[in-house]
C-alpha positions in Angstrom: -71.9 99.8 -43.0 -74.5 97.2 -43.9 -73.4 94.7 -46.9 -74.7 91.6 -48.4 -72.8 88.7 -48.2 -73.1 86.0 -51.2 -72.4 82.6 -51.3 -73.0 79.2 -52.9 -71.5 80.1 -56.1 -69.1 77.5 -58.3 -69.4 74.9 -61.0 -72.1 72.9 -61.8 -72.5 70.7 -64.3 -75.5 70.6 -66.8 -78.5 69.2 -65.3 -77.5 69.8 -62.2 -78.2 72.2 -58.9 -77.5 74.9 -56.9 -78.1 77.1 -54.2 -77.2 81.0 -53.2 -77.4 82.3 -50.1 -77.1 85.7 -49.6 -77.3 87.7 -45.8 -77.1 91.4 -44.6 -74.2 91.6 -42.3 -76.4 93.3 -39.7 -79.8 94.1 -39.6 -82.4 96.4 -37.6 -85.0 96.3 -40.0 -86.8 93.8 -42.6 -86.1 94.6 -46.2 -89.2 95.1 -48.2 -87.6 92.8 -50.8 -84.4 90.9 -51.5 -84.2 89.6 -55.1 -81.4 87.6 -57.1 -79.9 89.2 -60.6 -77.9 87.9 -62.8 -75.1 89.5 -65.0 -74.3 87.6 -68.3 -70.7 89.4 -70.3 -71.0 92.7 -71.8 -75.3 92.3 -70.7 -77.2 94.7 -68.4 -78.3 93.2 -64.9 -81.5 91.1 -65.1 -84.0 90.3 -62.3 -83.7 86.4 -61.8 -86.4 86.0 -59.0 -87.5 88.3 -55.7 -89.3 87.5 -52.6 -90.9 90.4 -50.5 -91.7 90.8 -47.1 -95.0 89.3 -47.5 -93.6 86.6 -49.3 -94.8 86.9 -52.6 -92.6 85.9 -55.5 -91.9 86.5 -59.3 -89.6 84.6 -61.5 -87.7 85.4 -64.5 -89.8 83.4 -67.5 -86.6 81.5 -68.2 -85.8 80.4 -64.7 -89.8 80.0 -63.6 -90.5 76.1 -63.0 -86.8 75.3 -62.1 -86.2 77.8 -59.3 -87.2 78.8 -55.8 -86.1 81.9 -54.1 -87.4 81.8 -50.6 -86.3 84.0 -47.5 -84.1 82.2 -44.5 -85.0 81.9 -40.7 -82.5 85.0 -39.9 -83.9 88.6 -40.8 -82.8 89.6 -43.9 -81.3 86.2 -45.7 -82.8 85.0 -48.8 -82.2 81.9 -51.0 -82.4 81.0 -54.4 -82.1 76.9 -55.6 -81.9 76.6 -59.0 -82.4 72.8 -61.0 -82.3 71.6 -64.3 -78.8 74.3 -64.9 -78.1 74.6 -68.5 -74.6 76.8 -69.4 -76.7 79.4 -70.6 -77.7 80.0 -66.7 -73.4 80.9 -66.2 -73.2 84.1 -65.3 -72.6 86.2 -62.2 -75.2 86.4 -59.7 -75.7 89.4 -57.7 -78.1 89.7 -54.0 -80.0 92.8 -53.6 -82.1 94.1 -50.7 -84.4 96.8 -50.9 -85.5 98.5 -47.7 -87.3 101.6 -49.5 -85.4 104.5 -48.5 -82.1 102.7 -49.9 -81.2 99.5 -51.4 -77.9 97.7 -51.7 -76.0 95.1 -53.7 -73.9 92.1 -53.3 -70.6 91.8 -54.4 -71.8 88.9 -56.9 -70.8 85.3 -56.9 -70.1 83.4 -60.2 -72.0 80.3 -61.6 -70.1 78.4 -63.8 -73.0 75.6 -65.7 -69.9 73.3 -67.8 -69.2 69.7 -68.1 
């Protein structure tokens, strides 16, 4: 079974950066998209940024000009560096692939922004 592995979560403090890495644990073929969410407490599951297969990108407004999502040299890896962290960016970061005819989820990594 397929399942996308996160990483790069932790504590940051204010003003400072990150980067998550996500990967499929086996692939055969290219996602049409992989995207980043993030989960805030007791608050739905919002896009952060996604990259598709053509590499075209969209940002949430309040991550746009401090972030970069970008996909990695192996199939099915994507990126996402964030700058500039505030504590309002702490929440639980979730990976997500979409190849069409299903779609799948990380197990979520937590960012901690805190001095």
């Amino acid at each position: 079974q397929v399942q996308l592995v996160e990483s790069g979560g932790g504590l940051v403090h204010p003003g400072g950066s990150l980067r998550l890495s996500c990967a499929a644990s086996r692939s055969v073929y290219r996602a049409k998209a992989m995207a980043w969410y993030r989960q805030f407490p007791g608050k739905q599951r919002d896009l952060v940024a996604s990259i598709t297969s053509d590499g075209a990108t969209n940002y949430a407004d309040s991550v746009r000009g401090r972030s970069a999502i970008s996909s990695g040299d192996a199939l099915n890896t994507v990126h996402l560096e964030m700058n500039s962290l505030k504590p309002e960016d702490t929440a639980v970061y979730y990976c997500y692939a979409d190849w069409g005819v299903y779609n799948l989820w990380g197990q979520g990594t937590q960012v901690t922004v805190s001095s």
